[in-house]
N, C-alpha and C positions, 0 to 999 in steps of 0.2 A: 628526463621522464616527463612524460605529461601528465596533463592538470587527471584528466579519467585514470591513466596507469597509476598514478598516485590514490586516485579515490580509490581505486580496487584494493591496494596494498592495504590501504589504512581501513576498508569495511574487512577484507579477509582477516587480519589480526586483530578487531575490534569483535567478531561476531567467533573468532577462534573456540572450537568445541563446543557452539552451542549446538543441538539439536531442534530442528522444528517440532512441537508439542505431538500435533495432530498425526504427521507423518511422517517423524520419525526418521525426518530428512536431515543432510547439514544445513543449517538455515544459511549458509553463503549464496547458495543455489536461488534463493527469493529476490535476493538485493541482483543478483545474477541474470535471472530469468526478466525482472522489472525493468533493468537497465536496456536488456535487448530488446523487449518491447518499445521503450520510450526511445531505442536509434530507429526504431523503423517511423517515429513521429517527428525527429525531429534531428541535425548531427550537432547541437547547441553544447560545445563538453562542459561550461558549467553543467546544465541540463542532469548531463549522461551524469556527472559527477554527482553529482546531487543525488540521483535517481539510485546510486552506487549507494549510498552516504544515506537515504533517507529512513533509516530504522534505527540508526547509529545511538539519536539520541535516546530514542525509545525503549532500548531493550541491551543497553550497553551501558558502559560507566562513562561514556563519552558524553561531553557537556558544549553547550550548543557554542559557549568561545573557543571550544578546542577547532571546531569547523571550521570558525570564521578566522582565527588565529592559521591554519595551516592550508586553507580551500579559498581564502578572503569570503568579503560582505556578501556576495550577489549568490556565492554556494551557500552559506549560513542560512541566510532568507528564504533559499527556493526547498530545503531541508525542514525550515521553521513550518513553512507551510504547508508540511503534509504531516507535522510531527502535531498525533492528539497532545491535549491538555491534561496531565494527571490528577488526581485527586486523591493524596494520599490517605485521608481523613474516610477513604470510601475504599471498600471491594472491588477488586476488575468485573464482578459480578454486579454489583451496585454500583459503579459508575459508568457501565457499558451504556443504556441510553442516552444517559447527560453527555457522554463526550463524543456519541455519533450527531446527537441530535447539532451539537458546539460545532463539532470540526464539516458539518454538512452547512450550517451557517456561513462559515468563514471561506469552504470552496465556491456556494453560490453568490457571494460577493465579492469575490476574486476576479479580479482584470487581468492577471496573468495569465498567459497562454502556459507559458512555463508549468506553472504550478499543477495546471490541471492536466497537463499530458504527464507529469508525476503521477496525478490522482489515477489518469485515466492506465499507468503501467501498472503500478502498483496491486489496483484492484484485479486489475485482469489478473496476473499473477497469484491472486490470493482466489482469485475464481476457477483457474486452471485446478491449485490444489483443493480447492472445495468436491471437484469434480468426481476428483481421484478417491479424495473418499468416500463421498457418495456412491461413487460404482460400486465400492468394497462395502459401506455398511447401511445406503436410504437412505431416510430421516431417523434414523438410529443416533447417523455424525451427530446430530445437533447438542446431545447432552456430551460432548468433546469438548463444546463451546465456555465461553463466560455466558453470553445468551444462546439459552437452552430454546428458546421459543421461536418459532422458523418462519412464523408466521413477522416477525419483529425483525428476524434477521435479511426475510426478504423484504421489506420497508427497506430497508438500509441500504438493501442493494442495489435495487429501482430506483430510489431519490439519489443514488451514484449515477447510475445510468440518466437519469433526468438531469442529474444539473451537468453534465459532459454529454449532453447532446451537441454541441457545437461540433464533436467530432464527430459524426451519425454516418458519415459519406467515410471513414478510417475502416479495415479491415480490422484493428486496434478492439474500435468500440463496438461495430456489427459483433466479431469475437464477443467480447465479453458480455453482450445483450443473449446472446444462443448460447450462451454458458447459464446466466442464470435464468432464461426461462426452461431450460431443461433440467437445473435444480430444483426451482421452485414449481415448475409443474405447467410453466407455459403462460400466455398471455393472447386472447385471440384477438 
């Protein structure tokens, strides 16, 4: 088995029976949808593994040596890199600023190429599903959210799109820029 057919195994039984919140989807389908965007960036299977793997630690009981332990050091790292910094001491609602404002830091000082065709799947992916429920409820979705404030949530998405302009010429990140100017209401 390869290094990606292993990452799928271990994210489908890691993420087993969750539900995505918002849409009410199986959340397999995000790590799913993210991976296939980031083969169209790049056929790196660290990468794609990683890309597979990158919520693992976030929203699972899976702990960032379990990675490095069964994926090695270079999948651990490129995983670390897209995983926010928790705050347990804080609410997903009160810590929602501080650890966009953190993990927007950490990508614009980022050298990896790697890391940011992560950032640049992952987001798409979460822009696709932004989309879907914007069709269905407007600026209704946003109280869905940890940040209710849209105005705050598009900062966040424009300083994505800004600091992964190096992909600007990708069909990837053209995508994801006409996703959220048609959430957020455009940009002339």
């Amino acid at each position: 088995m390869d290094l990606l057919e292993k990452a799928i195994i271990f994210a489908v039984r890691a993420h087993e029976g969750m539900i995505r919140e918002k849409s009410g989807m199986p959340y397999i389908l995000h790590p799913i949808e993210a991976t296939t965007i980031a083969s169209t960036l790049t056929n790196d299977r660290e990468v794609l593994a990683a890309m597979m793997l990158h919520d693992t630690v976030e929203d699972t009981d899976t702990a960032f040596d379990d990675i490095r332990r069964e994926f090695g050091d270079r999948v651990e790292q490129l995983v670390h890199g897209e995983t926010e910094k928790e705050y347990a001491e804080l609410s997903r609602e009160d810590s929602w600023k501080l650890r966009k404002e953190e993990s927007l830091t950490r990508l614009r000082a980022n050298q990896d190429r790697s890391v940011k065709i992560m950032w640049l799947s992952d987001k798409l992916s979460n822009a696709r599903s932004l989309l879907r429920i914007f069709e269905e409820r407007g600026d209704a979705m946003w109280e869905l959210f940890h940040q209710k404030d849209k105005s705050v949530q598009e900062w966040y998405y424009r300083s994505v799109a800004d600091a992964l302009s190096e992909f600007s010429e990708t069909p990837a990140y053209r995508e994801y820029v006409l996703l959220i100017d048609y959430i957020f209401g455009g940009q002339t």
